[in-house]
PLY file of the C-alpha trace (Angstrom):
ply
format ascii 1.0
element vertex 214
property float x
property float y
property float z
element edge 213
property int vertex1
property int vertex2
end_header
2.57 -8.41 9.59
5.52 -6.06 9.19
6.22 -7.26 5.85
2.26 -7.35 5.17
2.53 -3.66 5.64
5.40 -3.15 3.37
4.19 -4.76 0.98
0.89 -2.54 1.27
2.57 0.49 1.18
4.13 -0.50 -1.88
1.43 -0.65 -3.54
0.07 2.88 -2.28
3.45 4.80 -3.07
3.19 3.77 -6.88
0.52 6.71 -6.45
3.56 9.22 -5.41
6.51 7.69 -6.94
8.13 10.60 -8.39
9.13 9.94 -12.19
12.40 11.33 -13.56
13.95 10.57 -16.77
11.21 10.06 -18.44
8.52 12.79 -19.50
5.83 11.08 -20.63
6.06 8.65 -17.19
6.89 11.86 -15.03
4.14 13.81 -16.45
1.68 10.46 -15.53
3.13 10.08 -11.93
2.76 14.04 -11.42
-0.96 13.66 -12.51
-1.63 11.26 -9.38
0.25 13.21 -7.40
-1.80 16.21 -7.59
-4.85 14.31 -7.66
-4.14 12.00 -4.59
-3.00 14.73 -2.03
-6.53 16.10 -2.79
-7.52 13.19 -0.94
-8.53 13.57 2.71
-9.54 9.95 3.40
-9.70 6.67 0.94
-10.97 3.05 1.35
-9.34 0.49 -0.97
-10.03 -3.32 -1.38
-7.25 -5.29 -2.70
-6.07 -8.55 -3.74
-2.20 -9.54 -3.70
-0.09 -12.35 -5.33
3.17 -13.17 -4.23
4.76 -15.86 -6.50
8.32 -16.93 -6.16
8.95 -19.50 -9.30
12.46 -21.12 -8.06
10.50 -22.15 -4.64
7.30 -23.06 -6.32
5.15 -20.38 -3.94
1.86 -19.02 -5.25
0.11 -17.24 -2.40
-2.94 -14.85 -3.32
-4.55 -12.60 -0.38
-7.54 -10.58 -0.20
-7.50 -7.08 1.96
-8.86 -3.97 3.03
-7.28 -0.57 4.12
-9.02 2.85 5.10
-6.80 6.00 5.64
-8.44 8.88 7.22
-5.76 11.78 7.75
-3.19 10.34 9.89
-5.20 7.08 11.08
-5.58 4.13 9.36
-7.13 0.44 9.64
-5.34 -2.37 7.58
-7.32 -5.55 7.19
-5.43 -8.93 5.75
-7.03 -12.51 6.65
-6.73 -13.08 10.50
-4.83 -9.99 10.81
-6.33 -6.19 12.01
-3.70 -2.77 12.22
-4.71 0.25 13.54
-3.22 3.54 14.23
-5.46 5.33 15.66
-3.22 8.31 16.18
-1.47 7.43 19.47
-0.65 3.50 19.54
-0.42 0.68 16.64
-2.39 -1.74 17.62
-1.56 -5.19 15.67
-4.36 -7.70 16.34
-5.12 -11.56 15.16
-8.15 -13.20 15.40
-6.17 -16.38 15.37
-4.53 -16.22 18.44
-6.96 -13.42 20.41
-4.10 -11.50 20.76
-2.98 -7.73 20.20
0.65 -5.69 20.45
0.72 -2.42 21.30
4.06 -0.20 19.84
4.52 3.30 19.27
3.42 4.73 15.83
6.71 6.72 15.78
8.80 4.22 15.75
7.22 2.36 12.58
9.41 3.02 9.31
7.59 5.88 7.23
7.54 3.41 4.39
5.34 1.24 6.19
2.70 4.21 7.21
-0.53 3.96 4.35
-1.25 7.71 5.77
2.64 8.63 5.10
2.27 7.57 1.27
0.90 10.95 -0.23
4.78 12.27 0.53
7.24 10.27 1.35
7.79 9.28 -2.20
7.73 12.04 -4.20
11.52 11.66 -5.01
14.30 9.05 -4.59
12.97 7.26 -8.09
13.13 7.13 -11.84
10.37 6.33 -14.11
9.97 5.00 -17.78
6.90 4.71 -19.59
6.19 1.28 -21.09
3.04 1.67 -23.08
-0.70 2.15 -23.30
-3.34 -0.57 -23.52
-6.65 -1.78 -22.51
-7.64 -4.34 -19.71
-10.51 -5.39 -18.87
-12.39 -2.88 -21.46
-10.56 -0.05 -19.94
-7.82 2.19 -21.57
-4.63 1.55 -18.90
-1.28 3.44 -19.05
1.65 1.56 -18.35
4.72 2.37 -16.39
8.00 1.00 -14.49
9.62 2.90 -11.28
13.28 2.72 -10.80
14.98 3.40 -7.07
17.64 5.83 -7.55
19.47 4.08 -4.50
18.74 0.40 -5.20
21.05 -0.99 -2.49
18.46 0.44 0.26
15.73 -1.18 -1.40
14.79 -4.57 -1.17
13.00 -4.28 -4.89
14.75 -3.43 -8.22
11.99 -2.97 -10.15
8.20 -1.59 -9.83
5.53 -1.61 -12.64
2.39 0.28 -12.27
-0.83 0.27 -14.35
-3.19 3.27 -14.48
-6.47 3.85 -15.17
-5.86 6.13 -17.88
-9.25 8.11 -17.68
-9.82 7.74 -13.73
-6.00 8.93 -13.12
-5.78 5.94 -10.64
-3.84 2.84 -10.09
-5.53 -0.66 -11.17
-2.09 -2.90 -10.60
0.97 -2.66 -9.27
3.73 -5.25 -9.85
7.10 -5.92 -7.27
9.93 -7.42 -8.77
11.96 -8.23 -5.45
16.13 -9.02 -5.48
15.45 -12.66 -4.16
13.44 -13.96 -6.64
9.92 -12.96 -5.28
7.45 -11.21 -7.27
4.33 -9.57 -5.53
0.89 -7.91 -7.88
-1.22 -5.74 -5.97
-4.69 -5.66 -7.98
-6.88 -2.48 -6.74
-10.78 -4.29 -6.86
-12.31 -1.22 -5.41
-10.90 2.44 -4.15
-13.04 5.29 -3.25
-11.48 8.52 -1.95
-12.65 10.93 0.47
-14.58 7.99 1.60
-16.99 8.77 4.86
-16.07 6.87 7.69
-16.76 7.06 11.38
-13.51 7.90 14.20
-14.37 4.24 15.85
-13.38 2.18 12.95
-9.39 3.47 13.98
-9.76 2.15 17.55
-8.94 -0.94 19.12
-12.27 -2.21 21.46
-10.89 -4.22 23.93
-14.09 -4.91 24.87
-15.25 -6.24 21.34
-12.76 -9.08 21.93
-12.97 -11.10 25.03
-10.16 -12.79 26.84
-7.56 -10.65 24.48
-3.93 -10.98 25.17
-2.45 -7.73 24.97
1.34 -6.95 24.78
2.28 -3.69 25.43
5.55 -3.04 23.64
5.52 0.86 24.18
0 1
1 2
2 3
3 4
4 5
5 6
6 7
7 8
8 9
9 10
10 11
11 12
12 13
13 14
14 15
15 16
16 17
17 18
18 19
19 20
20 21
21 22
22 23
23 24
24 25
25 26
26 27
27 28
28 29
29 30
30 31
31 32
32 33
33 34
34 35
35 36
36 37
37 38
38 39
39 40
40 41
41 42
42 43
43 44
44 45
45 46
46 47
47 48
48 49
49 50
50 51
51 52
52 53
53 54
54 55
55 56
56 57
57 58
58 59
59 60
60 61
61 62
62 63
63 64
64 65
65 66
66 67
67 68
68 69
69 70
70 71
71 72
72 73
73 74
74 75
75 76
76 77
77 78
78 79
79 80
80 81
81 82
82 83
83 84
84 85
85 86
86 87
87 88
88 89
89 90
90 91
91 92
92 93
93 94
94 95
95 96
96 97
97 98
98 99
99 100
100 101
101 102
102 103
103 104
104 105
105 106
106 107
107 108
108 109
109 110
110 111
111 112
112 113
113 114
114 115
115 116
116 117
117 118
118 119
119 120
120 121
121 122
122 123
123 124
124 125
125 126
126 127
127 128
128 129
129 130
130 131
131 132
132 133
133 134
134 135
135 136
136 137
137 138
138 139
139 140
140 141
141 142
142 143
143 144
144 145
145 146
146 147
147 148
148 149
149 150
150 151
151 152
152 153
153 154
154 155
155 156
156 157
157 158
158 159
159 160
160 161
161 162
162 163
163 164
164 165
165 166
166 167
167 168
168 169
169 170
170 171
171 172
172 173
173 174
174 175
175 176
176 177
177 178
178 179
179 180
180 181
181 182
182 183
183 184
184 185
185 186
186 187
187 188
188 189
189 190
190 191
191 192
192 193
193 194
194 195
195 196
196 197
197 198
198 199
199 200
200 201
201 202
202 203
203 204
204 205
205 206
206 207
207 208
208 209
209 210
210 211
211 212
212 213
């Protein structure tokens, strides 16, 4: 789940990447920077592809996340994370059972309600071209880490929706050979949505296990 949510957040911080190097690509990034921090809440659906090509793995995986200020609600197959401000509560259906840990001590890159800073520098960009997908006019461009040896990626390309100013796809090119698309289906921002959707119910799930880690 850890890597789940790295993964996630990779996609997300394509939205705050900040370019460098490149004017065209900077001037792109800096366009859904200003736009996304106007955002007070979102709810995206997404679909991700990890292929690996030496090990012969194609996995593709449908999700969900909301963000609402500092809370947030990650949905992935079997799987349920919430942060509901005070505890991270990691859930699976499979096994009816939940961990508890402290929200601090998660890495900042792995916080969806973190994104809309944390990566506003520390990367170089370079625009690759414009196009059109699906019937709609896309801007294309790759993200550089300025310290690759902390990263576990080299390489990041991101495709925008050139008129909506938002991200459609979002491609990982990992150091050991994996390669992981994030495909946006559906993202509306400033979403409504109701405090008890970022709380764990006990009481929703019967018999849960629960490991308290705090």
């Amino acid at each position: 789940m850890k890597k789940t949510m790295l993964l996630l957040a990779t996609l997300l911080f394509a939205l705050h990447a900040f370019g460098q190097d490149d004017p065209k690509s900077k001037a792109i990034v800096d366009q859904l920077i200003a736009k996304n921090k106007s955002y007070k809440s979102f709810d995206a659906d997404f679909s991700s592809r990890l292929v690996n090509t030496a090990s012969k793995l194609d996995l593709t995986q449908e999700g969900n996340i909301k963000v609402k200020d500092r809370k947030f609600r990650l949905t992935l197959l079997d799987n349920i994370v919430i942060n509901d401000g005070n505890a991270l509560w990691t859930y699976s259906s499979k096994t009816n059972e939940v961990s508890i840990s402290d929200p601090k001590e998660m890495d900042e890159t792995l916080d969806p309600a973190n994104l809309f800073n944390v990566y506003e520098k520390g990367f170089k960009s370079q625009y690759v071209g414009s196009s059109t997908e699906g019937g709609v006019a896309v801007e294309t461009i790759k993200l550089f880490p300025l310290d690759p040896a902390k990263k576990p990626f080299h390489t990041v390309i991101l495709t925008v929706d050139k008129n909506k100013m938002e991200p459609r796809k979002v491609v990982m090119k990992y150091k050991d050979g994996n390669e992981v698309t994030y495909t946006l289906k559906n993202f509306k921002p400033n979403a409504e949505m109701v405090d008890a959707l970022f709380t764990f119910d006990k009481a929703k799930h019967p018999g849960v296990e629960v490991n308290d880690l705090r």
